[in-house]
N, C-alpha and C positions, 0 to 999 in steps of 0.2 A: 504494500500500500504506500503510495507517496506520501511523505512529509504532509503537505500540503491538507491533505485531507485530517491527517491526527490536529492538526493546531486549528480547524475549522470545526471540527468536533468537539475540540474540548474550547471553543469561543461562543458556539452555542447554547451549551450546557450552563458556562457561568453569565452567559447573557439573561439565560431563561431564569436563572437565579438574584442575579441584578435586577431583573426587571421587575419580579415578587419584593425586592426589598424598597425599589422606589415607589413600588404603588401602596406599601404599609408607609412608611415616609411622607408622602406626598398626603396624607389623612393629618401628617402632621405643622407640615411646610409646604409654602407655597410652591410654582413650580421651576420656578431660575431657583431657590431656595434647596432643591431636592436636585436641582443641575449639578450647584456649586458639588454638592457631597459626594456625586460621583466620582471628579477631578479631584479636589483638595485632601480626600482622604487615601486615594491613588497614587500622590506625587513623589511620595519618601518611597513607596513598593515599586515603581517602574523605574527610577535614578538606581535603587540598589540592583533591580533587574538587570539595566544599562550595565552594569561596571559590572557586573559578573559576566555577563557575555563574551564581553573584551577582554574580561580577567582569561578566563577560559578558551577562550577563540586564539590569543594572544594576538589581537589588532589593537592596532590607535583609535580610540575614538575618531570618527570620522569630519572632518572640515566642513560645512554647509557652504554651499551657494545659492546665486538668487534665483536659481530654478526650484531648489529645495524650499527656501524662503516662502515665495510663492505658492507652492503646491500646499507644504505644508499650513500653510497660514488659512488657505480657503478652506483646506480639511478641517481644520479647528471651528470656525464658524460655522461649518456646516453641520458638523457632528452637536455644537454646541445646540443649535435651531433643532435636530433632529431630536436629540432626548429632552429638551422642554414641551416638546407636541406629543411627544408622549406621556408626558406626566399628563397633560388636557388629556388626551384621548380615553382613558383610565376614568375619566369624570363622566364619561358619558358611556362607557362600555364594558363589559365584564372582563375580565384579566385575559382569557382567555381570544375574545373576538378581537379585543383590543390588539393583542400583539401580533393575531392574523392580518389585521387590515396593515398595522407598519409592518410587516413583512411581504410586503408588496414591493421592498425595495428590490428585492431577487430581480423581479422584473424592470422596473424604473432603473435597477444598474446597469443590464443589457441595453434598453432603451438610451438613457443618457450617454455610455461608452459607444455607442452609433452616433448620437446626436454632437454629441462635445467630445468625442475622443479618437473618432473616425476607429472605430472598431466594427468588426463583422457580425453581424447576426444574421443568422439563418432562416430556411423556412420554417423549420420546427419553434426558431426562435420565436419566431412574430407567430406562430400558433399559440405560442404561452402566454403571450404576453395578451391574447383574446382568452382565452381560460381565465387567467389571473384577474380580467377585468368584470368578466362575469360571475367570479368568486365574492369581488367585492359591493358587484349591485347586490347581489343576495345579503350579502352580511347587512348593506346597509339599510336593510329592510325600509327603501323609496321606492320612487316609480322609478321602473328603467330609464334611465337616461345620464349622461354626464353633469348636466347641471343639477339634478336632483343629489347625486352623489355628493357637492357641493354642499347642498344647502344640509346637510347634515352632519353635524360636528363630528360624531364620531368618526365616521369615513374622511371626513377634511381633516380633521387634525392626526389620523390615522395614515394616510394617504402624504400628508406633508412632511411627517416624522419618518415615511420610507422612503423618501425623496433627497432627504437632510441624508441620512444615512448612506442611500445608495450614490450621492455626489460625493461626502465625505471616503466612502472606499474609494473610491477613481481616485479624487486625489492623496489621499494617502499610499497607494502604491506610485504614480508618478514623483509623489515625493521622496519613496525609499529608494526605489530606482536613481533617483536624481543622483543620490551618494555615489554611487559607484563604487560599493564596497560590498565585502558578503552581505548575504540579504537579511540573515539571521540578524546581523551586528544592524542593519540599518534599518529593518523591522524596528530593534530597541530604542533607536538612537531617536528615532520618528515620533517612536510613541513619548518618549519621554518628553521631548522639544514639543510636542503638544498638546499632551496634560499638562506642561506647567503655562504654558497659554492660555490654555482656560482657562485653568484654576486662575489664574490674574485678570482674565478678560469678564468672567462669572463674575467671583469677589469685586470687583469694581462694581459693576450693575447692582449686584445683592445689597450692599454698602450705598447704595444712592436709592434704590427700590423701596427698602424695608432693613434696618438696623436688628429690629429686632427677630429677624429670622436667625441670624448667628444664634440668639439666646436659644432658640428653640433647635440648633442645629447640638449645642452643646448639652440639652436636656434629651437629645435621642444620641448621644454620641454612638450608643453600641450599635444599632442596629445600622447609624452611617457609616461606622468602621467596617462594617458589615458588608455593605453598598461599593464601599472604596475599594477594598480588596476582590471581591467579586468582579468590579469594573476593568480593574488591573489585569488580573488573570482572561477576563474575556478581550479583552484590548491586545496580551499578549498575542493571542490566537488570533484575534482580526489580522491584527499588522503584520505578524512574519507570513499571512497563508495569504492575503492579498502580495506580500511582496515574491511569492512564491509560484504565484497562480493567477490569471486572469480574474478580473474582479466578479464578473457577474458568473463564473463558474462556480467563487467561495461563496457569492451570497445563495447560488442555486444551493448547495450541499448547505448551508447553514442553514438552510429552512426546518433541516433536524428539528433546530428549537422547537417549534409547534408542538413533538410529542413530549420536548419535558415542560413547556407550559401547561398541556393538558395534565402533566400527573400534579401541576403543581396546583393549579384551577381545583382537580378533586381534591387533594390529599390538605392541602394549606387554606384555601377560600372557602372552601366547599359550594361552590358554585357550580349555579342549573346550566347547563350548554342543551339550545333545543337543536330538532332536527332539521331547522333552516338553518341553524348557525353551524350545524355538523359538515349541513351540504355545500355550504358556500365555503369553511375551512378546506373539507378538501376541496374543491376545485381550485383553491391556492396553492396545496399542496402539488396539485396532481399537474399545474403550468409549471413547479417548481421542475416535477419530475423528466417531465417533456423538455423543458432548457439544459438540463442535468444528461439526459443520458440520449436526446436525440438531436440537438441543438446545432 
């Protein structure tokens, strides 16, 4: 089994896990508030990450440039917009539908890497990407149509948060790439130059927004150290298996997630999933599948 595939597996897994701990969080903080605790609790776990790699690899920390700069800089913003629409989307949706509709990014990454990164997709591609989209009319229980999808929070703020996400993969592989150095070592070097981005570009915001969400940040601190380290380890697996792998290949196979949200929807929420919201998941699942192994 390639590389590529074990760092996408196991980036799923503590995704699905992060994403349980920002939706008990976010009952308690708002949602730039429940951002910050992603980054800021992440920053000290991906720097020690960084310097064990290199320790281990025995390379130099790698030199940035302004192609790096660049890429990396819009992945930050992007990923930062992508998990605030998810704390919203969480308000309007069960844990479970929720994370189905932002994992629409699978699709929206093939799509965008054609549209802004002149990459190929196929005809099977552009089959998923019509699956994918009639996954999400059903979930979002409107009238058929694109503007209807719209007008409904869940699916719009569903639907924006895998959009944030599926930009943010593009450019964070153009940005590890940009290094020019092993991928493993430039996977870390990315992720670390970009957590501490946000964590500075968040905290600014949160610090002008709302003061006292720190207070409430340091009244849940377990469950955000919780959050930070979760984000870490799934961040480790985004960044080396995009820098590894074409991007919308890692977000097809990271659709994994779906079955460990489901266990976590039963076993952690105890939440009802009907059999429209079963039918319209897989048909996400199933455009996943079709990008994945016919693409």
């Amino acid at each position: 089994m390639q590389t590529w595939i074990y760092f996408t597996l196991l980036a799923a897994f503590m995704q699905a896990v992060r994403t349980a701990g920002q939706k008990q969080l976010s009952n308690h903080l708002n949602a730039m508030a429940t951002t910050l605790v992603r980054f800021l609790f992440a920053v000290p776990f991906v720097w020690f990450y960084l310097f064990s790699v290199s320790h281990f690899q025995h390379l130099a920390i790698p030199e940035i440039n302004s192609n790096f700069i660049h890429s990396a800089f819009l992945a930050a913003i992007a990923q930062i917009a992508g998990t605030a629409f998810v704390i919203m989307a969480f308000r309007y949706q069960n844990f479970a539908v929720a994370t189905s509709l932002i994992k629409t990014e699978a699709v929206l990454t093939a799509i965008m890497g054609v549209l802004v990164f002149d990459a190929v997709l196929s005809g099977f591609g552009w089959l998923s990407v019509v699956i994918g989209v009639i996954g999400v009319l059903i979930l979002s229980k409107t009238d058929v149509g694109l503007k209807s999808i719209f007008n409904s929070p869940a699916s719009a703020y569903g639907i924006a948060a895998g959009l944030g996400f599926a930009m943010a993969t593009l450019w964070i592989r153009q940005a590890s790439l940009a290094l020019q150095t092993d991928l493993l070592l430039s996977a870390a070097f990315t992720l670390a130059f970009m957590v501490t981005l946000q964590t500075f570009l968040v905290f600014i915001y949160v610090l002008y927004q709302d003061k006292n969400q720190f207070r409430l940040i340091i009244d849940n601190w377990r469950i955000s150290a919780f959050v930070g380290i979760a984000s870490m380890l799934g961040s480790v697996g985004w960044f080396t298996a995009a820098s590894l792998q074409t991007a919308a290949y890692v977000k097809a196979l990271g659709q994994v997630e779906f079955f460990f949200t489901l266990i976590i929807t039963y076993r952690v929420f105890k939440e009802h999933i009907s059999l429209r919201e079963y039918l319209g998941m897989s048909l996400i699942v199933l455009s996943v599948v079709v990008l994945l192994l016919l693409a």
